[in-house]
C-alpha positions as a Markdown table, in Angstrom:
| # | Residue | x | y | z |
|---|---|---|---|---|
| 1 | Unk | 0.0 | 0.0 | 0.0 |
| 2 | Unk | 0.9 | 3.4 | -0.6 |
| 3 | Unk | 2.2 | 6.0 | 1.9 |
| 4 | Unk | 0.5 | 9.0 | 2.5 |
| 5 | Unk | 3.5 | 11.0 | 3.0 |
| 6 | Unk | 3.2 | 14.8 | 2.3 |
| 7 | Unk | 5.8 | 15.7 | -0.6 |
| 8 | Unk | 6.7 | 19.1 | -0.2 |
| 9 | Unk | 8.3 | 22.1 | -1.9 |
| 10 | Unk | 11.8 | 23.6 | -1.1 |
| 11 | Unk | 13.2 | 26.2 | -2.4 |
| 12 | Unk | 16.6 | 27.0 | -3.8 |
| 13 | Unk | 18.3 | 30.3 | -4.8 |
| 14 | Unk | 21.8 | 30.8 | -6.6 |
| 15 | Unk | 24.7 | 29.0 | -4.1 |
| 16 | Unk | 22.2 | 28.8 | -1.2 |
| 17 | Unk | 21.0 | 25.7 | 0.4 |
| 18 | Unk | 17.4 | 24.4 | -0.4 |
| 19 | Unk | 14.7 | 25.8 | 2.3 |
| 20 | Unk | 11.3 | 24.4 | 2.7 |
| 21 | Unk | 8.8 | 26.7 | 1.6 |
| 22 | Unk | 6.7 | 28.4 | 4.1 |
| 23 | Unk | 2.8 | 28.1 | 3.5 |
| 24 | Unk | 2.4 | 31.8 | 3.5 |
| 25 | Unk | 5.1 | 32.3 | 1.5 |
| 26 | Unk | 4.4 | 33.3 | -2.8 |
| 27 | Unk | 7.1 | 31.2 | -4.7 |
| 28 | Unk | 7.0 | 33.5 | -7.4 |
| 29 | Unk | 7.6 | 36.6 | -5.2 |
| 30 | Unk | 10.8 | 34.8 | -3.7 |
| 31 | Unk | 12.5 | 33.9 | -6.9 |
| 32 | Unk | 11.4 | 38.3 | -7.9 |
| 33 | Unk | 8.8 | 36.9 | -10.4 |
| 34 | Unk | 6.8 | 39.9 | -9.7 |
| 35 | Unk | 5.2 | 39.6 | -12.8 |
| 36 | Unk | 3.5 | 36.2 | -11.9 |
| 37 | Unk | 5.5 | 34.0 | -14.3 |
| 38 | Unk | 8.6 | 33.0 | -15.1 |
| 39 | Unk | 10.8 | 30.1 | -15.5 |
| 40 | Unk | 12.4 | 28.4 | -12.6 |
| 41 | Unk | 14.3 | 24.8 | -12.6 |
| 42 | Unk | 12.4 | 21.7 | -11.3 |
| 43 | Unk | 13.4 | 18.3 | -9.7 |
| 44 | Unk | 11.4 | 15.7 | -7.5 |
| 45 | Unk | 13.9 | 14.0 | -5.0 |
| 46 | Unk | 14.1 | 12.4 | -1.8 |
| 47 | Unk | 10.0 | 13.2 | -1.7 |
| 48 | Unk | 10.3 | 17.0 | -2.6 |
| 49 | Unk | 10.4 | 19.1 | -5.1 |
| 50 | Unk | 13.2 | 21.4 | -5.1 |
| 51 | Unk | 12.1 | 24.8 | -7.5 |
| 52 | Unk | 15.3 | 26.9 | -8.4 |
| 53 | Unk | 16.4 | 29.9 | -10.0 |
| 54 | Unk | 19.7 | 27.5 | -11.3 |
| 55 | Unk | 20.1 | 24.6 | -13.4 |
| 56 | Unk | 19.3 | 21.5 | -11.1 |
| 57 | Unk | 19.9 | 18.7 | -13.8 |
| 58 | Unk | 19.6 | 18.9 | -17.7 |
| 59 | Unk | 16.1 | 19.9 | -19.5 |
| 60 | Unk | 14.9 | 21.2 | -15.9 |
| 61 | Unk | 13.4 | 24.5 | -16.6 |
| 62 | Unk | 9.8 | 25.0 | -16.4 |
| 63 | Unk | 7.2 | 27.9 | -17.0 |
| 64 | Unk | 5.8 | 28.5 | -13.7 |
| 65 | Unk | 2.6 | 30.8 | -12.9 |
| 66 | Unk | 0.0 | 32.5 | -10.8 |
| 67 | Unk | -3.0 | 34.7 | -11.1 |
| 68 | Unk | -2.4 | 38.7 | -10.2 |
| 69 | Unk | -5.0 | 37.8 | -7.5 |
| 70 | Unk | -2.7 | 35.2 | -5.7 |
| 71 | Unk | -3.5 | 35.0 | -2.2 |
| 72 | Unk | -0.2 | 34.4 | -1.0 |
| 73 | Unk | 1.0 | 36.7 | -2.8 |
| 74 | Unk | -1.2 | 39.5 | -1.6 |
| 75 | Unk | -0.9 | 38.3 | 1.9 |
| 76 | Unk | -1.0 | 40.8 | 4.7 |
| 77 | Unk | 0.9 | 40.3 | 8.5 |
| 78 | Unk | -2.9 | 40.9 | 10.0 |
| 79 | Unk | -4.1 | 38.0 | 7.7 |
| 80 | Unk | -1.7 | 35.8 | 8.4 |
| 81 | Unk | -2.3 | 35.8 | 12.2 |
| 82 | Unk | -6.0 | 34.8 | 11.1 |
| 83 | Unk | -4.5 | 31.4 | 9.7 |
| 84 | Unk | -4.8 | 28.6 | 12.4 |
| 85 | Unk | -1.2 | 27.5 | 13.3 |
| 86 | Unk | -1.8 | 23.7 | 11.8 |
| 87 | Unk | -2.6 | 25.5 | 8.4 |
| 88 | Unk | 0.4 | 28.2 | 8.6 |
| 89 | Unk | 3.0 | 25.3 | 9.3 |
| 90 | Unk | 1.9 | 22.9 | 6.6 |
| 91 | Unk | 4.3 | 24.4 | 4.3 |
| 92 | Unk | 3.8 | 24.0 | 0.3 |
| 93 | Unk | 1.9 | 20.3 | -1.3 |
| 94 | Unk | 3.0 | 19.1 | -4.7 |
| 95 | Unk | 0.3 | 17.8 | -7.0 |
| 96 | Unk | 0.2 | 16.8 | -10.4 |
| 97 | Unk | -2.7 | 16.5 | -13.6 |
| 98 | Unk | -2.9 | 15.3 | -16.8 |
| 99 | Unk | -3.4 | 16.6 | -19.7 |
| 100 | Unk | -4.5 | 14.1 | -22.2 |
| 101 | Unk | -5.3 | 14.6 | -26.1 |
| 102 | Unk | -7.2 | 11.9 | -27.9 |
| 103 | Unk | -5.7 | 11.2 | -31.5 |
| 104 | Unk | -8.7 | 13.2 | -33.3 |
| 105 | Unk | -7.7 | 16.9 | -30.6 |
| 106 | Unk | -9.8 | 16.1 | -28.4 |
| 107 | Unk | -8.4 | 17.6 | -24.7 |
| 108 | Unk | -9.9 | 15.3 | -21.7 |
| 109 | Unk | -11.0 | 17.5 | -18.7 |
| 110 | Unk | -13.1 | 15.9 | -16.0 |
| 111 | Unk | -15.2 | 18.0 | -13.5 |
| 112 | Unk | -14.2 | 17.6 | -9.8 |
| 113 | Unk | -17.4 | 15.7 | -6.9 |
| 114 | Unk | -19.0 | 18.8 | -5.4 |
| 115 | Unk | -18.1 | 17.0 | -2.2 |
| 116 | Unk | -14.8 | 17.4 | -2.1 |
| 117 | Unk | -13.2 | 20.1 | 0.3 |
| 118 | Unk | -10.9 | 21.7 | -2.2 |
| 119 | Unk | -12.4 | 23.4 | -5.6 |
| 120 | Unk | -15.4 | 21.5 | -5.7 |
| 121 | Unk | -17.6 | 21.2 | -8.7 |
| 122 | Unk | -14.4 | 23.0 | -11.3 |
| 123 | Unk | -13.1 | 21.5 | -14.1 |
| 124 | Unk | -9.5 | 20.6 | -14.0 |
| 125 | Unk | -7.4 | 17.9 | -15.7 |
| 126 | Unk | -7.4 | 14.4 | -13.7 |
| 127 | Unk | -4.6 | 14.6 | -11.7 |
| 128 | Unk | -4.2 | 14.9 | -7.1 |
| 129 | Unk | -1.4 | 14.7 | -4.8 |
| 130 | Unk | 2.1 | 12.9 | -5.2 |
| 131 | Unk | 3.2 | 9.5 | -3.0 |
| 132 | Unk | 5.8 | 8.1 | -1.3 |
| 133 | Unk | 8.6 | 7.6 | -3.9 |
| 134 | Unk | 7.0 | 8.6 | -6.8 |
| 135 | Unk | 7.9 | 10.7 | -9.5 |
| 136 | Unk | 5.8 | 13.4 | -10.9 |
| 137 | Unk | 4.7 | 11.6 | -14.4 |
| 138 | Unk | 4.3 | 8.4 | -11.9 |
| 139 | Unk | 1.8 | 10.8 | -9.8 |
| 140 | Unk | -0.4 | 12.0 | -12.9 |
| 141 | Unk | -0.5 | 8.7 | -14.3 |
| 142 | Unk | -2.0 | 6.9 | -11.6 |
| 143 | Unk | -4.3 | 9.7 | -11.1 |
| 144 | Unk | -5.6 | 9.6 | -14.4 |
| 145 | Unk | -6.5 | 5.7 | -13.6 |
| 146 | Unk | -7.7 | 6.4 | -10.3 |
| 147 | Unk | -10.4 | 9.3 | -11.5 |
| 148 | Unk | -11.6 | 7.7 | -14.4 |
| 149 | Unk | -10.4 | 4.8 | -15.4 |
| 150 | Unk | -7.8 | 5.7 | -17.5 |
| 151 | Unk | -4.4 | 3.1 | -17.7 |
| 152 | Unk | -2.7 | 5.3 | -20.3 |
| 153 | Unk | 1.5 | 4.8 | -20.4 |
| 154 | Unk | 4.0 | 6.7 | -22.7 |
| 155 | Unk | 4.0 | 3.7 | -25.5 |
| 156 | Unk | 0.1 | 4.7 | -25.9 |
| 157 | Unk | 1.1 | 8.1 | -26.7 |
| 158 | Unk | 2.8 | 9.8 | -30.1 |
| 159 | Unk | 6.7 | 9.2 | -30.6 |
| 160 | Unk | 6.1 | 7.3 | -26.5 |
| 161 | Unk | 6.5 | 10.4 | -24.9 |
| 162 | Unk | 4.9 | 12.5 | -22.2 |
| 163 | Unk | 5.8 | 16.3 | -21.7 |
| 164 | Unk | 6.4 | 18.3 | -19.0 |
| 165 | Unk | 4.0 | 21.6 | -19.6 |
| 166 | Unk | 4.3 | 24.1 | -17.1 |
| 167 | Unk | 3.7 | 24.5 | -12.6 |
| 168 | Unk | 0.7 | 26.4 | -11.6 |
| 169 | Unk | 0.9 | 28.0 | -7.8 |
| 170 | Unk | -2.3 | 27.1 | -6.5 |
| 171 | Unk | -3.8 | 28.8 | -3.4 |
| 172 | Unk | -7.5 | 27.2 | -1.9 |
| 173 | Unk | -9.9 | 29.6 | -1.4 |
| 174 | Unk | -8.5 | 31.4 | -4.4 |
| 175 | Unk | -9.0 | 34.7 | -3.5 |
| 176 | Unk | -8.8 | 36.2 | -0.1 |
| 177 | Unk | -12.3 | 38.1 | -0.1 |
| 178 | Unk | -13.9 | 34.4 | 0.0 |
| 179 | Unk | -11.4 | 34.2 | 3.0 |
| 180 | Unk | -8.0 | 33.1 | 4.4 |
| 181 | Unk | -5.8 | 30.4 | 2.5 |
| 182 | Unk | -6.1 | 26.4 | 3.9 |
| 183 | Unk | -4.1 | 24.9 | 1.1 |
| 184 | Unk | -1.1 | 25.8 | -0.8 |
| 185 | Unk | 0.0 | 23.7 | -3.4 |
| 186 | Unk | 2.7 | 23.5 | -6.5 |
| 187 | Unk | 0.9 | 21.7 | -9.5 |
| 188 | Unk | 2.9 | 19.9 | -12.1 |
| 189 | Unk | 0.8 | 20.1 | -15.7 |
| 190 | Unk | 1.8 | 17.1 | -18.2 |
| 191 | Unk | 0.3 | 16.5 | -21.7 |
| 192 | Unk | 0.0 | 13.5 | -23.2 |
| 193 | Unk | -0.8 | 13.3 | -27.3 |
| 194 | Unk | -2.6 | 9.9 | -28.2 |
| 195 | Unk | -2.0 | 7.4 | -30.8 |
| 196 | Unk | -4.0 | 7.4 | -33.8 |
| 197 | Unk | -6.3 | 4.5 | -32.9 |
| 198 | Unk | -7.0 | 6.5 | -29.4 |
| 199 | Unk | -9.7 | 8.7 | -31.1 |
| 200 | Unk | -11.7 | 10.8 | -28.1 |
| 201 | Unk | -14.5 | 8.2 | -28.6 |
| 202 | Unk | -12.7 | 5.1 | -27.7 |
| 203 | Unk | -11.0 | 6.0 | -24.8 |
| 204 | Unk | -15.3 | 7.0 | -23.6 |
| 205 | Unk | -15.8 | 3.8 | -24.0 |
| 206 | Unk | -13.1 | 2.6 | -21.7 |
| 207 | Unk | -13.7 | 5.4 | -19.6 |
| 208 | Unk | -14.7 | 4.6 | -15.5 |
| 209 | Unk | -15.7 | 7.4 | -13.1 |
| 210 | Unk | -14.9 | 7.6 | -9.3 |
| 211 | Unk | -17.7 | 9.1 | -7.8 |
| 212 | Unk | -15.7 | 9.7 | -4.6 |
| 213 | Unk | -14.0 | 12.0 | -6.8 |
| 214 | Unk | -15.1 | 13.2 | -10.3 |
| 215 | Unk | -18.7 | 14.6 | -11.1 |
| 216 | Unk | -18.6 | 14.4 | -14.5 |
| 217 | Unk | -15.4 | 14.3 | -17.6 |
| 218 | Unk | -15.5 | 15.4 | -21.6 |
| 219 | Unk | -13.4 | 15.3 | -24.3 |
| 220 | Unk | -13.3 | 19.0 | -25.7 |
| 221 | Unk | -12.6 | 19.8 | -28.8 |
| 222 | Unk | -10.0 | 22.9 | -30.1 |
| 223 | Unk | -12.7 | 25.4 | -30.5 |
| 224 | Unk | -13.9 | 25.1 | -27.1 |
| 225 | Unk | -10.4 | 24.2 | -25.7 |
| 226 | Unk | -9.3 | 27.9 | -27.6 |
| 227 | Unk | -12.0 | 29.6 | -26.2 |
| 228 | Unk | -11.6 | 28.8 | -22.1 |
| 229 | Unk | -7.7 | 29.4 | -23.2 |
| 230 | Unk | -8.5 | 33.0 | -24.3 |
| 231 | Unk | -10.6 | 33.2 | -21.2 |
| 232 | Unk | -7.9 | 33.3 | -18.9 |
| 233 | Unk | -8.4 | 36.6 | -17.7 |
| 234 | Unk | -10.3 | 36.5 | -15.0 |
| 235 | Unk | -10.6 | 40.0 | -14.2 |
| 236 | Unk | -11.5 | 41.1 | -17.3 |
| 237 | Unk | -14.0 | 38.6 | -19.2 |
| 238 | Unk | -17.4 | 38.7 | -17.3 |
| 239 | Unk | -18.4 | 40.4 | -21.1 |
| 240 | Unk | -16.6 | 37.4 | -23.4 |
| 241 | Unk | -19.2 | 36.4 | -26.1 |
| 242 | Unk | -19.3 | 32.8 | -26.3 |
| 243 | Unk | -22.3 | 32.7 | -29.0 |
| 244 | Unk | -20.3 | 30.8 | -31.8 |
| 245 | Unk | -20.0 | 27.6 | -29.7 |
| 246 | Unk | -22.4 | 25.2 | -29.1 |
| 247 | Unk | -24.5 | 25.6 | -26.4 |
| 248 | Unk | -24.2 | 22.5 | -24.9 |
| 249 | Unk | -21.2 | 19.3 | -25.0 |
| 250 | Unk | -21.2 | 15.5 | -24.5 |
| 251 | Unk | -19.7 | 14.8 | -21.4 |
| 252 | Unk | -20.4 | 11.3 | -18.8 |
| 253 | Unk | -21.7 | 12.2 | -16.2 |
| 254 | Unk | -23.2 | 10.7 | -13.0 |
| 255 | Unk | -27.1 | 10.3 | -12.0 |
| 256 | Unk | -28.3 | 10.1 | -8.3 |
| 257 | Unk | -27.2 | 6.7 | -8.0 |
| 258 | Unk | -23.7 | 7.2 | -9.2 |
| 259 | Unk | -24.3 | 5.6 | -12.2 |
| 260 | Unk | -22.6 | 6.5 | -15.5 |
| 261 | Unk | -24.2 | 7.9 | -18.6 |
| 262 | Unk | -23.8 | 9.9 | -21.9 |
| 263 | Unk | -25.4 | 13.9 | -21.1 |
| 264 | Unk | -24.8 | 17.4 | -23.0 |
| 265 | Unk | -23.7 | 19.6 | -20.5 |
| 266 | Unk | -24.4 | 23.2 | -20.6 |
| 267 | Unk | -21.2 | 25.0 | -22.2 |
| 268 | Unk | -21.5 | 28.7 | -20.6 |
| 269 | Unk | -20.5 | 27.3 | -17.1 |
| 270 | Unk | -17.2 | 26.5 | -18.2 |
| 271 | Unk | -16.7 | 30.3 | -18.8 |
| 272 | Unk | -17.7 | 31.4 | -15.2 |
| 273 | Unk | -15.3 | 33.4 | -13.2 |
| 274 | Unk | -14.2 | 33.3 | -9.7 |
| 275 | Unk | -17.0 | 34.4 | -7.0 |
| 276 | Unk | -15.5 | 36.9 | -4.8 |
| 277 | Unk | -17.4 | 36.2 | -1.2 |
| 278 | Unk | -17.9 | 33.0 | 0.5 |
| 279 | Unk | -21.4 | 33.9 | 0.0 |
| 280 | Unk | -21.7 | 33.6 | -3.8 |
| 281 | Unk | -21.6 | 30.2 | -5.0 |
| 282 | Unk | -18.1 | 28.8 | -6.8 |
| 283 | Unk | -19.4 | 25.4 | -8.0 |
| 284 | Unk | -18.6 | 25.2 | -11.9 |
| 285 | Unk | -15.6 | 26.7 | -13.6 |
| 286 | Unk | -12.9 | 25.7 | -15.7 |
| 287 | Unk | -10.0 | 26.7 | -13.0 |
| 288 | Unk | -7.6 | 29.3 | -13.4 |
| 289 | Unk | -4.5 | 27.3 | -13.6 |
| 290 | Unk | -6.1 | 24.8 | -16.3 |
| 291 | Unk | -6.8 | 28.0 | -18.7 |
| 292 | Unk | -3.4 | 28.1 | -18.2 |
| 293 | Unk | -1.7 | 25.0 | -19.0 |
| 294 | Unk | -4.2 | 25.0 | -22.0 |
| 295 | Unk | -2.9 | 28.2 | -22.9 |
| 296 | Unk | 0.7 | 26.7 | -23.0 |
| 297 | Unk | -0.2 | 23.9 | -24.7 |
| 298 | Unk | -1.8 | 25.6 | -27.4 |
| 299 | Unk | 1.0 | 27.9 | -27.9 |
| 300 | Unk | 3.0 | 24.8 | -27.9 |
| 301 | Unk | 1.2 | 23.5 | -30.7 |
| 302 | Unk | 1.1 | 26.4 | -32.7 |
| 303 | Unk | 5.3 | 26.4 | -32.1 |
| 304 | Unk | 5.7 | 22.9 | -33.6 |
| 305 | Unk | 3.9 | 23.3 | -36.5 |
């Protein structure tokens, strides 16, 4: 069995020793990546993931980002003595999600149980914390599986690779108006391009929900994908015109019973924004840091070709 030990982030500037990071502390901000992204050097070892402003080992470096609303970032001292002491020493989690593309362009994104006590109800990439021992690709891998039924290795995928996309600095509640942070986490974004017998529709049909932790999941396709992309602005797209998609997509979902079944899902949800009181309800959104990585990977499409 697995162990449920924490992996952790430390942090490592030019000829200093590595320093585990402080839950109230922005990652960003101590590297001077005031602009909210950057590129810092990654490597998982020894169960923690040492982020860097130096070379660490070869093909390391790694876009790394956060919203300008941050709440780490925007921290005050008088909040901070409103964070229970458990949650202030926890210091940084390491997650990881995966971004898989069907053969046909089809980008998987499942939509998280509205149970669960982190981001319930958004859409994300499969994906959840790292184990004992594991490494990073290991981590989204099994997550993949464990969320809906997905056994996918690099031999399924084009010239048997997976890529390393970009880190997202996550920070649950997401902003500090719906009140003080609980969870501070790294998250490592991979993407994985299918062979050409994986279309979108066969890997449905093999396709296995856990209820204890996905709602719903749907293979997009590149207009939609584009258009949550584009939407990454949070603070400025309440206005964003979505008319030219369709107004509803296929997804599998589950009914009361927790059974699974073929629905169309209403499309404008995906292109909510952040609530900004505890009082307004946050249930169904894309998240921030998947507009994001779908922003990378889009741009590193458009690079390749």
């Amino acid at each position: 069995m697995s162990s449920t030990c924490r992996i952790l982030v430390r942090l490592q500037k030019q000829h200093e020793k590595p320093v585990l990071a402080e839950f109230t502390q922005c990652v960003l901000s101590y590297f001077g990546l005031n602009d909210g992204i950057g590129k810092l050097h990654a490597q998982l070892r020894d169960n923690f993931l040492t982020l860097s402003d130096t070379k660490l080992v070869e093909n390391d470096d790694v876009v790394v980002k956060h919203p300008n609303f941050c709440p780490v970032y925007n921290l005050t001292p008088e909040i901070i003595t409103t964070i229970a002491p458990e949650v202030r020493n926890r210091g940084i989690d390491v997650g990881a999600c995966m971004l898989l593309e069907s053969s046909d362009g089809k980008i998987l994104l499942s939509r998280r149980g509205l149970h669960l006590r982190t981001f319930p109800g958004l859409w994300t990439p499969p994906g959840g914390h790292v184990e004992d021992r594991e490494t990073l690709l290991e981590a989204g891998l099994r997550e993949l599986n464990e969320e809906v039924g997905l056994s996918i290795t690099p031999k399924d995928c084009i010239e048997e690779k997976i890529d390393l996309l970009a880190l997202w600095e996550s920070v649950y509640p997401p902003k500090l108006s719906v009140g003080p942070p609980k969870r501070h986490h790294i998250v490592v974004y991979f993407h994985a391009k299918l062979r050409k017998e994986l279309t979108a529709i066969a890997m449905e049909e093999r396709t296995k929900i856990d209820p204890n932790e996905v709602l719903s999941c749907a293979w997009l396709n590149k207009d939609l994908v584009s258009a949550i992309a584009q939407s990454y602005d949070e603070d400025h797209n309440e206005g964003m015109k979505i008319d030219h998609l369709p107004p509803t997509f296929r997804a599998l979902t589950l009914n009361a019973n927790k059974e699974q079944y073929v629905a169309d899902l209403q499309t404008e949800p995906l292109f909510s924004i952040h609530k900004d009181s505890a009082s307004q309800s946050d249930t169904e959104r894309v998240s921030t840091g998947t507009k994001f990585a779908l922003q990378q990977l889009l741009s590193m499409s458009t690079a390749q070709k």
